[in-house]
Steps between C-alpha positions, in 0.01 A plus 500: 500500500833312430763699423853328352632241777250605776162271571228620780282335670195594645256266738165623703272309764332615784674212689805345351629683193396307184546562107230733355269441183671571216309818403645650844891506409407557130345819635782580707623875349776602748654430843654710794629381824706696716733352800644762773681409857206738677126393509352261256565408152216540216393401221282617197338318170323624202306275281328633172147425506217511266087338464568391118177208511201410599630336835631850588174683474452467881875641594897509427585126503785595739292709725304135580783309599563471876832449471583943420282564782661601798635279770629272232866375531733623229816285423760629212783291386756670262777209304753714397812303317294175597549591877103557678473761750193576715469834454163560707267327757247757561103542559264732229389818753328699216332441169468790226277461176657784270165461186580671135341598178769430329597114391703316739559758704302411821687371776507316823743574771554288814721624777595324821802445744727274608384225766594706766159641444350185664667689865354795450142414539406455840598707810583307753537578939742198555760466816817322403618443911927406513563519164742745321471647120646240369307242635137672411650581117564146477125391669344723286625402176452161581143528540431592088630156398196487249675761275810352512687709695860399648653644820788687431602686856836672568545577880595842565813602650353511883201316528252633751365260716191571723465390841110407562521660809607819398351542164304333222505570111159548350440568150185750395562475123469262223765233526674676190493846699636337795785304320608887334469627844712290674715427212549948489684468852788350374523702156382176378186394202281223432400431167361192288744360178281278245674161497784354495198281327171472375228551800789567734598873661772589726431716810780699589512691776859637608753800385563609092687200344851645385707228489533234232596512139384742259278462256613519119660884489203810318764657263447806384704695172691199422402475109337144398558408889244746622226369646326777705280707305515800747582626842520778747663566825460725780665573803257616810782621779191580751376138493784370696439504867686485819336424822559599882327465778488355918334187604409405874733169490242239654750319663673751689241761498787761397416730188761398227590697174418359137699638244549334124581654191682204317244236304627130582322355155790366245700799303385558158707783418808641578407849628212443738338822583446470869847508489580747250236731531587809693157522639180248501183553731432364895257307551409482881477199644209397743502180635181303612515435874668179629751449246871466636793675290551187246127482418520921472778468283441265298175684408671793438719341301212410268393845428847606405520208259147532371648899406821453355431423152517864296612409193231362254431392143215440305537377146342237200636206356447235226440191661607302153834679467526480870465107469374465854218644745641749733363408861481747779569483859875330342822689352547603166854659372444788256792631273538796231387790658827590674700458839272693718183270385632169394524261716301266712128576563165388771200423262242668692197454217488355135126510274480240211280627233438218231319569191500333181887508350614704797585430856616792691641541838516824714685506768650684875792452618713671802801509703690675778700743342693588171824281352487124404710248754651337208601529134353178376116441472346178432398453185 
């Protein structure tokens, strides 16, 4: 499991996160974790397992080992170029025993999730009096200290704050529903990113990060400076969405009209189609009772955003001719596959499958429209 230039690292406890037994990584057959901007992140391993002695006559050495049983914590570091990253924090959720006639070919596979997991547990009946979404994202968050988890909260554009007298915010869900839910009004996600270190993970909970640098460019038909194995794109022209609507304005008690059809996130391309498009779908707006017209809006301004990405492409790569790990929920330029698709792109989802000699990456990445910004790419 060490391909040229890239080392991982894998460490299990039921507590803290701890090297294994030898026999554990020397087992290790194959690895797959997949990061996306929506829900959680997974993970899977498969370990080759065999009873070749008389201390296995009871069961699978592995299969005895608390430490593949679920509700273990799962940490895997990848050094690639001598730089570490933590490429997943996560909890086992399901064990498989896969038993065969044939030599070496039984298996064990562990599955499990991100730490976000941990939030989806219980569900809770909790009041959160005076205090906006903002405020309960960050309260929330903080309380899962034990798994390392750092606040990262963006306020929304018009923050909604609740008079006690009036009304009161209480949450029916698991805290990880509730942070979605609330985090949904504004066109916003939450989501958990292993790292930047060991034993630490970063909570964000705010709108799709566009801004920022690239990452190294994906080229594609470029000769010996190809480094994407494959890749596909489609344009969906009924996924972008336009919404109107009336809210009663809670200040003046007036109905007020709500109508948006332009996405505020940062351009990617140069032909957006809410723009360009001679016709997208309405979505009707209903707004909750006591919101005012900046609250409505603003929420309404979510849903067009959340709906104005059509164009998307899913692809492969080489992670040692790429020379990096491509990270989603960040930029990455793409060049070679003409004017209409090159150009800057959202990562919305990348899987890493590791094997022995191989490390893969498959990836999803969208944008608002057709035509890159800009003739240079970073490569």
């Amino acid at each position: 499991m060490n391909p040229e230039g890239i080392r991982l690292s894998l460490m299990l406890g039921l507590g803290v996160p701890t090297p294994p037994p030898p026999p554990i990584p020397e087992s290790l057959n194959s690895v797959e974790v997949t990061h996306k901007d929506e829900g959680r992140s997974g993970f899977q391993l498969e370990f080759n397992v065999g009873r070749s002695g008389p201390t296995d006559i009871f069961d699978y050495p592995l299969m005895m080992t608390p430490l593949l049983r679920p509700c273990s914590r799962v940490l895997l570091t990848v050094t690639l170029k001598g730089m570490p990253k933590v490429l997943m924090d996560g909890i086992i959720t399901d064990q498989q025993l896969s038993p065969s006639e044939q030599p070496g070919g039984s298996t064990l596979t562990v599955t499990g999730e991100d730490v976000s997991i941990m939030m989806d547990l219980e569900e809770k009946s909790v009041e959160h009096p005076a205090q906006n979404e903002t405020v309960i994202a960050a309260k929330i968050i903080g309380s899962y200290a034990l798994y390392g988890m750092i606040p990262a909260v963006m306020p929304p554009p018009s923050v909604d704050y609740p008079i006690p007298t009036e009304r009161t915010p209480v949450q029916q869900d698991t805290d990880l529903e509730y942070l979605r839910a609330i985090a949904s009004r504004y066109g916003y996600v939450f989501y958990v990113i292993p790292g930047p270190v060991p034993f630490s993970n970063t909570a964000y909970w705010g709108p799709s990060i566009r801004a920022g640098l690239p990452q190294r460019a994906l080229s594609v038909n470029m000769g010996p400076s190809s480094n994407v194995d494959s890749i596909r794109f489609q344009y969906d022209g009924l996924s972008i969405t336009a919404v109107e609507g009336d809210v009663q304005d809670s200040f003046t008690n007036r109905s007020l009209p709500v109508r948006l059809a332009t996405s505020l996130r940062q351009p990617l391309a140069s032909q957006p189609a809410l723009l360009t498009q001679p016709f997208m779908r309405t979505r009707r707006y209903r707004a909750d009772a006591g919101l005012n017209i900046t609250q409505a809006l603003a929420r309404a301004q979510g849903m067009v955003d959340e709906a104005s990405d059509p164009i998307q492409a899913t692809g492969e790569l080489d992670a040692l001719r790429y020379g990096d790990l491509l990270m989603p929920r960040a930029l990455v330029d793409l060049r070679g596959v003409g004017y209409s698709n090159d150009g800057t792109y959202y990562v919305k989802s990348v899987t890493h499958t590791i094997k022995t000699g191989e490390y893969k990456q498959r990836f999803t990445l969208k944008r608002e429209g057709i035509g890159a910004l800009s003739p240079v790419v970073r490569v």
